[in-house]
TILUM-961415 format. One record per residue (C-alpha): residue number from 1; residue in one letter; x, y, z. Coordinates in steps of 0.1 Angstrom, whole numbers, plus 5000, padded with zeros to 4 digits. Each point is the difference from the previous one (the first is absolute). Layout:
# residues N
  num  residu     x     y     z
  NUM       A     X     Y     Z
...
This chain:
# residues 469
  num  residu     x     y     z
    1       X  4696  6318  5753
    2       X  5021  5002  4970
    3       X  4991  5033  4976
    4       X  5009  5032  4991
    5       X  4993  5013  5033
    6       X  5018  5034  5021
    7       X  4997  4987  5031
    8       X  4976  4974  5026
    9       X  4991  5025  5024
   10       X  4974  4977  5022
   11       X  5014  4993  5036
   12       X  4976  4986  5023
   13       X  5015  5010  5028
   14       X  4990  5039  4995
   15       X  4964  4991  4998
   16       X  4991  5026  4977
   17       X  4964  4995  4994
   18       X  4997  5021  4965
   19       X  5024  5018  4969
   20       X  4982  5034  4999
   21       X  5006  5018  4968
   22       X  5008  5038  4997
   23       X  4990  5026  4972
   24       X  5027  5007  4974
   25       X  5023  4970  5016
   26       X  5023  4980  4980
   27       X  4983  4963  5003
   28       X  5024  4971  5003
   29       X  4990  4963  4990
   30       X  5016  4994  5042
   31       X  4968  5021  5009
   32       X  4976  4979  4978
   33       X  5015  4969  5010
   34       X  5005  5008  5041
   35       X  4960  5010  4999
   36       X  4986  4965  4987
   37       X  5031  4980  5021
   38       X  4983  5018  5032
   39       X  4966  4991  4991
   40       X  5011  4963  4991
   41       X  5020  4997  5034
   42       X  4972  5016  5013
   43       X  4972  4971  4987
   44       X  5023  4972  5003
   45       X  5006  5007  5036
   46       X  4961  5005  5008
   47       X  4994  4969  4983
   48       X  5033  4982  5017
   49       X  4980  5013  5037
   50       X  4969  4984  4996
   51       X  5001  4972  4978
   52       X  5035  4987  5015
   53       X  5034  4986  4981
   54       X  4978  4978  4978
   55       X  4967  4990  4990
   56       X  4973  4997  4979
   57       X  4958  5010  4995
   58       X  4981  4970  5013
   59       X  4974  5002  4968
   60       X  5029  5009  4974
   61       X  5033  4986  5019
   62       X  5028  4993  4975
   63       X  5027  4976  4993
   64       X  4982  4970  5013
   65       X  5027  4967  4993
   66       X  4981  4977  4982
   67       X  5015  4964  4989
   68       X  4977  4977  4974
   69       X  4987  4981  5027
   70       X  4981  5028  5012
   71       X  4987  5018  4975
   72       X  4966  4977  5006
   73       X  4996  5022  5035
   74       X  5000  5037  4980
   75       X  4960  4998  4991
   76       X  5008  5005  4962
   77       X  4978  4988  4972
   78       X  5010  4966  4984
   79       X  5013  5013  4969
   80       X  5019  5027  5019
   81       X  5019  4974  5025
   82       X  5011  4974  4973
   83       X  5013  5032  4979
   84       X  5022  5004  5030
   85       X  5009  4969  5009
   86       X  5011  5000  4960
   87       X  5026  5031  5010
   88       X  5017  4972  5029
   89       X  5022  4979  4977
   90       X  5024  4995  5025
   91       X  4995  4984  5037
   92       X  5026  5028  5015
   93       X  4978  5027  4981
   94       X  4969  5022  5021
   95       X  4976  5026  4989
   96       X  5002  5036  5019
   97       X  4969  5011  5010
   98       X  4983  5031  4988
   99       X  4993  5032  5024
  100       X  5016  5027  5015
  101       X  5029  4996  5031
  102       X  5015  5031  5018
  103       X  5037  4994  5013
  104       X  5015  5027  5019
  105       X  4970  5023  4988
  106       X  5008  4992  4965
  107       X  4972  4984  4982
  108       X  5007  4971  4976
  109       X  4970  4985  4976
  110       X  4999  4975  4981
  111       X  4972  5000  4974
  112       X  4994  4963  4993
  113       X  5010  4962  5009
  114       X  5037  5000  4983
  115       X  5028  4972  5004
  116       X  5030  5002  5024
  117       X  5020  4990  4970
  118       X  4989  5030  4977
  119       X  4996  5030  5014
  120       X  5003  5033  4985
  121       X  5021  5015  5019
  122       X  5024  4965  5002
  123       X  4997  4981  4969
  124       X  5028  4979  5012
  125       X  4991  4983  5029
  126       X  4998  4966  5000
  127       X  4973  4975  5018
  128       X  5014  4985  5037
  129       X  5027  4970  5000
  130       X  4983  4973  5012
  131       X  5021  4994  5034
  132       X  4992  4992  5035
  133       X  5006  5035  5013
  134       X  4975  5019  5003
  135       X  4993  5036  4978
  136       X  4994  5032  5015
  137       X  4976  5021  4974
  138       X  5003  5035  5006
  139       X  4992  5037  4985
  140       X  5031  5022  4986
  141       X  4984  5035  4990
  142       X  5020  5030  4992
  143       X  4998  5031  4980
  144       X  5017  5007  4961
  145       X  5009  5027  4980
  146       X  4990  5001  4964
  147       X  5002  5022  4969
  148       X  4988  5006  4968
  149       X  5024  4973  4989
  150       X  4989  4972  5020
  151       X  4961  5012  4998
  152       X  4987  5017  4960
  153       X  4973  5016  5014
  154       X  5013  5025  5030
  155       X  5016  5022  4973
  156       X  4975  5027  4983
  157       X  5006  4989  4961
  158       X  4993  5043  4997
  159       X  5034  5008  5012
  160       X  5015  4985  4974
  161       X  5020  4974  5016
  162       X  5009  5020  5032
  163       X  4995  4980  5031
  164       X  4981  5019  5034
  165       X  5000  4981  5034
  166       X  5003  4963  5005
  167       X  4978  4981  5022
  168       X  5005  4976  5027
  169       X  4978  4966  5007
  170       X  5000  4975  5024
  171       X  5013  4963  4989
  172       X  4992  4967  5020
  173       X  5009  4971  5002
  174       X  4997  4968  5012
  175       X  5030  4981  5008
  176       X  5008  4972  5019
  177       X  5025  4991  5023
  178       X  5009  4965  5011
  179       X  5006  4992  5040
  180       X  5031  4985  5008
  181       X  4990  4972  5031
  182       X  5010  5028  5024
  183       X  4980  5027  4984
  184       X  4966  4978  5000
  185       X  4975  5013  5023
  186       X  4992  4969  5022
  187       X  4967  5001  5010
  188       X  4994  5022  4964
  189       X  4979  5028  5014
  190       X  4998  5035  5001
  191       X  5015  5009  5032
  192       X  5034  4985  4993
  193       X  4998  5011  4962
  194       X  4993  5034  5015
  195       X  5033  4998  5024
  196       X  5022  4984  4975
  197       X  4990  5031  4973
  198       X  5027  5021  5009
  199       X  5028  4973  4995
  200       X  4984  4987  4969
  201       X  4998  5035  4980
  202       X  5034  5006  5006
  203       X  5007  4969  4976
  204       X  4984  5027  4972
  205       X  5011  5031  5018
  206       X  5027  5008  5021
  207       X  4998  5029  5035
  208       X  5037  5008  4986
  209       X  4997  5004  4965
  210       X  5031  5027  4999
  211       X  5006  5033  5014
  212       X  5012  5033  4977
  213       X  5017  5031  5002
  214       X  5003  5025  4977
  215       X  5020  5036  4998
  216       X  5021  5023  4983
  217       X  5037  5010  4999
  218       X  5020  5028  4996
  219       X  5026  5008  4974
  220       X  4994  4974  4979
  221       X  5007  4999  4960
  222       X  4970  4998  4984
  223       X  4990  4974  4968
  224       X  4981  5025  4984
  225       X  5011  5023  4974
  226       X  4969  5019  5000
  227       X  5004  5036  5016
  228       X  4987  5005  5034
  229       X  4989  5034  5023
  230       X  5008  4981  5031
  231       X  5029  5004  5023
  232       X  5028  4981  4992
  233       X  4999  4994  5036
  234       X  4969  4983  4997
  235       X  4996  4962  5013
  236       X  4977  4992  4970
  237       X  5016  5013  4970
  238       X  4975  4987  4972
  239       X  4984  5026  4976
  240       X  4964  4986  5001
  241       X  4980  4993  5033
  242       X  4997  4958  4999
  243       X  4978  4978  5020
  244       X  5028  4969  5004
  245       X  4986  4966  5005
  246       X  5025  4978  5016
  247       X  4979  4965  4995
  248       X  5016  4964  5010
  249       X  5003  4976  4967
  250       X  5014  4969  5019
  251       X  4985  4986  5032
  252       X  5022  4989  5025
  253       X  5020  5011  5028
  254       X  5031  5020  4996
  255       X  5025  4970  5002
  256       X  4981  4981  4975
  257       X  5004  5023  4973
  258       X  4971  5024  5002
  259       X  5001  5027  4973
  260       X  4977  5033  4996
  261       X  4998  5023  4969
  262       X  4989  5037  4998
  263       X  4981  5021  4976
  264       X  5004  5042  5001
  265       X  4963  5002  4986
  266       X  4988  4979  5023
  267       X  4999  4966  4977
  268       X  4975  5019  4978
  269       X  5022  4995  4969
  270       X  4980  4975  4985
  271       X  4995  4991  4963
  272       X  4975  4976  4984
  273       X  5012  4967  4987
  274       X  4982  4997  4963
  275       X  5020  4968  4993
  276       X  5030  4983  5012
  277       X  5024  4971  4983
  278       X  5028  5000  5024
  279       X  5021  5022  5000
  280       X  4982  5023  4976
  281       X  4970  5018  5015
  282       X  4979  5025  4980
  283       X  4986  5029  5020
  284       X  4970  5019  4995
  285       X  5011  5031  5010
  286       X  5043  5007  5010
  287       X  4986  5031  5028
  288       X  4984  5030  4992
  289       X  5040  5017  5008
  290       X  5040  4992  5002
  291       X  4993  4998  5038
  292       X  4969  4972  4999
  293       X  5023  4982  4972
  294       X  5023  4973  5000
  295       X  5034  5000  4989
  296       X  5026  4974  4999
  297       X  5015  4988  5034
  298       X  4967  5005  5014
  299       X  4986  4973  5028
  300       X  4964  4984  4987
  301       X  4974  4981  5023
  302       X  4976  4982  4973
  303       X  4967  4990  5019
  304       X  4964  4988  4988
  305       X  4966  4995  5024
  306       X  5010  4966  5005
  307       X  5041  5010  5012
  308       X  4984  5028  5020
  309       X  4970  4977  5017
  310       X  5023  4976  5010
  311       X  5024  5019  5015
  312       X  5028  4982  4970
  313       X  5025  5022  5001
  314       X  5021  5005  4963
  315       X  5038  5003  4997
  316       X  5007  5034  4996
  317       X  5019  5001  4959
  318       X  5017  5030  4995
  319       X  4993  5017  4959
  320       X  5022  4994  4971
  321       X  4986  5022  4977
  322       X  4973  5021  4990
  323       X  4988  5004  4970
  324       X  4976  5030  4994
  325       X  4987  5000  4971
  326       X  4984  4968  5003
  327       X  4993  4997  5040
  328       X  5024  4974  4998
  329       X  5018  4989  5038
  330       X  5029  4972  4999
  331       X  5008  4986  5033
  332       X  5033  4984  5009
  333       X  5002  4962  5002
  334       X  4972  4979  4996
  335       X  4972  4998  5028
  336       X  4979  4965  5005
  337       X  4968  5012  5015
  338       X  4968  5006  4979
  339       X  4989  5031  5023
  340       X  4994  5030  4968
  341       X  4990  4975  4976
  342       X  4962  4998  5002
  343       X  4989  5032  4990
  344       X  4964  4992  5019
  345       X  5021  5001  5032
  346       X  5009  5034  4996
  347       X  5035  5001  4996
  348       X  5022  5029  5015
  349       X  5037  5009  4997
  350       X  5013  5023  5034
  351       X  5027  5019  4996
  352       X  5019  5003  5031
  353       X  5030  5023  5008
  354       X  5034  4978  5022
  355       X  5031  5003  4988
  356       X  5031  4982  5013
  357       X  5028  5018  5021
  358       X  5026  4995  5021
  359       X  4985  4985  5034
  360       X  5034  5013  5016
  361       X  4992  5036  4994
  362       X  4960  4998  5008
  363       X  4989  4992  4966
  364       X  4975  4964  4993
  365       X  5015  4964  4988
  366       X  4977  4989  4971
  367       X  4990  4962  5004
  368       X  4979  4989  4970
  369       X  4989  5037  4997
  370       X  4988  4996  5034
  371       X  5018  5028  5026
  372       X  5012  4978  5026
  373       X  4985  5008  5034
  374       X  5031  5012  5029
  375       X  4987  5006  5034
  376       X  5016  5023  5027
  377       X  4998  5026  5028
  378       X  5010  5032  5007
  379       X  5028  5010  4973
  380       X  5005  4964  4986
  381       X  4981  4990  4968
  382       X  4986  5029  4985
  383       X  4993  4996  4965
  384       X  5000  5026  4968
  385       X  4973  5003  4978
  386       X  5006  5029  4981
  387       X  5003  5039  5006
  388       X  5008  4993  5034
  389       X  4976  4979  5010
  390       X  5004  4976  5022
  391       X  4985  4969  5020
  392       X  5007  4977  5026
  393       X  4983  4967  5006
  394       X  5000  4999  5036
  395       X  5014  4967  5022
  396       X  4975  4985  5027
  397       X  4998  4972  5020
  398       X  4981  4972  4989
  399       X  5014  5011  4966
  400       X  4977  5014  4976
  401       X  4982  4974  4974
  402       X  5002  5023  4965
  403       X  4966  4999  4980
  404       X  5000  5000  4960
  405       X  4977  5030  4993
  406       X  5001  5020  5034
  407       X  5013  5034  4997
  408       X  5010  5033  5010
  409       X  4990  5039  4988
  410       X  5025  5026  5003
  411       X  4990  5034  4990
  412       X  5033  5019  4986
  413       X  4994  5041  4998
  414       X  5020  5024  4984
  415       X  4987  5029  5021
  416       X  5014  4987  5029
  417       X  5031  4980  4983
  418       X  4987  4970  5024
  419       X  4976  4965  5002
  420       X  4971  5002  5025
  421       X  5005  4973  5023
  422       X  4987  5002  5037
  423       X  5026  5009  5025
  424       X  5011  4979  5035
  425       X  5024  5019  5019
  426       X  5017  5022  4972
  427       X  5000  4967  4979
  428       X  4980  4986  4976
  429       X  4975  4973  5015
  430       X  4994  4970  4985
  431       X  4973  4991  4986
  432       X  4981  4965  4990
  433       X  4991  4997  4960
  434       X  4973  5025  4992
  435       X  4984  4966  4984
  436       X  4986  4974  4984
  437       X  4978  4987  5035
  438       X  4986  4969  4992
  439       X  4966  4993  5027
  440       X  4996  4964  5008
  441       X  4962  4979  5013
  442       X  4998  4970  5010
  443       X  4972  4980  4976
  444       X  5004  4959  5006
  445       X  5021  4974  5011
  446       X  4994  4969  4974
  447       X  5019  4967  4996
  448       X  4998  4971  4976
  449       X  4979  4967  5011
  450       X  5014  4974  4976
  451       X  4997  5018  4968
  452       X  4977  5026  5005
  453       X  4996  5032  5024
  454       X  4982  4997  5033
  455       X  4980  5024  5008
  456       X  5013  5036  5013
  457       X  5003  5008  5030
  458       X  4992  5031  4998
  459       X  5011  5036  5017
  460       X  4981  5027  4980
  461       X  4985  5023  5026
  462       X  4963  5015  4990
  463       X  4983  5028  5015
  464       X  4961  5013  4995
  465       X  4982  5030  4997
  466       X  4968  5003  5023
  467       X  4968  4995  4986
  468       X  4986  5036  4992
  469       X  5030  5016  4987
């Protein structure tokens, strides 16, 4: 989750069952937050244990795929089916079902009959090519971060403008995926669906999406020129404690150019867009202090609902200028996406915090703004962030597939002039991207007859409620 955050406390693996609050205590948002992650692991695994992987309520069972040529079969009114059948305009285009569908104990709903081609949550999808393959329909659910920016009406207008917590929501969608003449299930049922699952997600999300270490080192000069009370012989030498994100920017592998960028607050440097004419954007606000600002030389991500939806990841364009007085930002060169120019979309600018250095001595090469990823073991490839810092992307075999979006937390403390970062051995472990995990259902299996879509073949999986309860 990207905020203003100390720390992500939860681990699973300590099954701690509640946060118990003492009298006259300092409280920490890591407290807050830990106690509702342990009740949400806590309901999503109960759910995940009797319900299964996937499925849906028999009388309310969601995301139904429903081509024109059915729509006669859903026991609506006259006037209701030939408004539908209205919404089809295109023979590759399907309506989604309303109704509620748990994946991996998460529950998705879905409040009415809306289009594959315009949902709210993917406004750019597009109906089905008309081909003789045939299309896998299937349920991507995951969870988002939002703030005050992005959402009016989670900060308390009392306050003044000061922002509180952010909230997370679950986004769906359905997406579609076209079967090469190897992939297609053949006879299409549910057992082979079922055993070809694993193999298919890993088209959306790969078991080796990157492995990270992170520590501190001795004796090193720090950026800062901000006094300090910790030992110069301190690993971390900043004067602040930080919550890094380390979070990948291009996907790919590590030979195909795969970059990552890193924020000291945790990507939480964010500023709303009111209007942008590239490459002049007007802020509403240029941070509440010098160290949520933006100065020139500065590394921007601009992003909307739809960039951040889609998973459409923006060149990073580093600041020209700033201009105060007037909110005014002036990027270098000249951009040629429309992401930040629909204010509807709520448009964002992220500040994020790379510099270039010399990859000889440690320090990052700067592609496109993008850090370029360098993997290693042991001593080889460590990389420098700043004040000591330091992280390594570690080498494995198959080698790792690199996932725009994932990321890493590491927790940098001035009390103990170190990162927390779990230990294997007297070194640091690594670890797998703290996030984003994308859960995956099965719905339908459709394909074209001539013209028009056949009718699914369908893999939703419904369970009841006895009669009585």
């Amino acid at each position: 989750m990207r905020g203003d955050y100390t720390r992500d406390s939860f681990n699973p693996a300590k099954a701690f069952t509640r946060v118990l609050m003492q009298q006259g205590r300092v409280q920490l948002d890591a407290d807050w937050n830990e106690q509702n992650s342990i009740v949400w692991h806590y309901l999503r695994t109960l759910t995940r244990d009797l319900l299964g992987p996937h499925g849906g309520p028999e009388k309310n069972c969601g995301f139904a795929v429903v081509p024109a040529g059915d729509i006669d079969t859903l026991g609506l009114a006259d006037g209701e089916q030939n408004r539908l059948r209205a919404l089809l305009k295109d023979p590759g285009d399907f309506l989604i079902g309303p109704g509620n569908y748990y994946v991996d104990g998460l529950r998705a709903v879905n409040k009415e009959y809306v289009r594959y081609s315009h949902q709210s949550h993917m406004q750019r999808a597009k109906p089905l090519r008309q081909s003789s393959a045939a299309h896998l329909i299937y349920l991507d659910i995951w969870e988002h971060e939002l703030s005050a920016l992005q959402d009016e009406s989670i900060r308390e207008v009392a306050l003044s403008g000061a922002d509180t917590a952010n909230r997370a929501r679950l986004i769906w969608q359905v997406r579609s995926f076209e079967l090469k003449s190897g992939d297609q299930p053949k006879p299409q049922d549910w057992d082979v669906v079922s055993n070809d699952w694993p193999s298919l997600t890993e088209h959306w999300q790969s078991a080796q999406r990157g492995l990270l270490r992170a520590k501190t080192v001795s004796n090193l000069e720090s950026s800062s020129m901000e006094p300090t009370v910790i030992s110069p012989q301190a690993g971390y030498r900043g004067p602040q404690n930080q919550l890094y994100r380390v979070e990948i920017h291009h996907s790919g592998t590590a030979k195909d150019g795969a970059t990552f960028k890193w924020s000291r607050e945790n990507g939480s440097v964010e500023f709303a867009v009111e209007s942008f004419t590239d490459p002049i954007l007007t802020l509403a606000t240029l941070g509440r202090d010098a160290r949520s600002g933006l100065v020139a030389g500065d590394w921007v991500e601009l992003c909307d609902d739809d960039s951040i939806f889609e998973h459409d990841v923006q060149p990073l364009r580093m600041v020209e200028s700033v201009d105060n007085q007037h909110r005014k930002v002036t990027l270098k060169g000249k951009g040629t996406s429309t992401v930040g120019t629909k204010p509807g979309r709520h448009p964002i600018l992220i500040r994020w915090d790379q510099r270039q250095g010399d990859p000889r001595k440690g320090g990052l090469e700067l592609r496109d703004g993008g850090a370029v990823i360098r993997e290693g073991e042991g001593a080889n490839a460590w990389m420098k962030l700043e004040n000591g810092v330091q992280i390594q992307f570690a080498s494995s075999e198959p080698g790792q597939q690199y996932r725009a979006g994932d990321y890493w937390l590491i927790p940098a403390r001035t009390a103990t002039g170190s990162v927390e970062w779990p230990q294997q051995g007297g070194e640091p472990r690594p670890l797998a991207p703290h996030g984003i995990e994308h859960h995956y259902a099965p719905l339908a299996i459709v394909t074209f007859d001539g013209n028009a879509l056949t009718s699914p073949r369908n893999f939703r999986l419904k369970f009841s409620i006895p009669s009585g309860y």
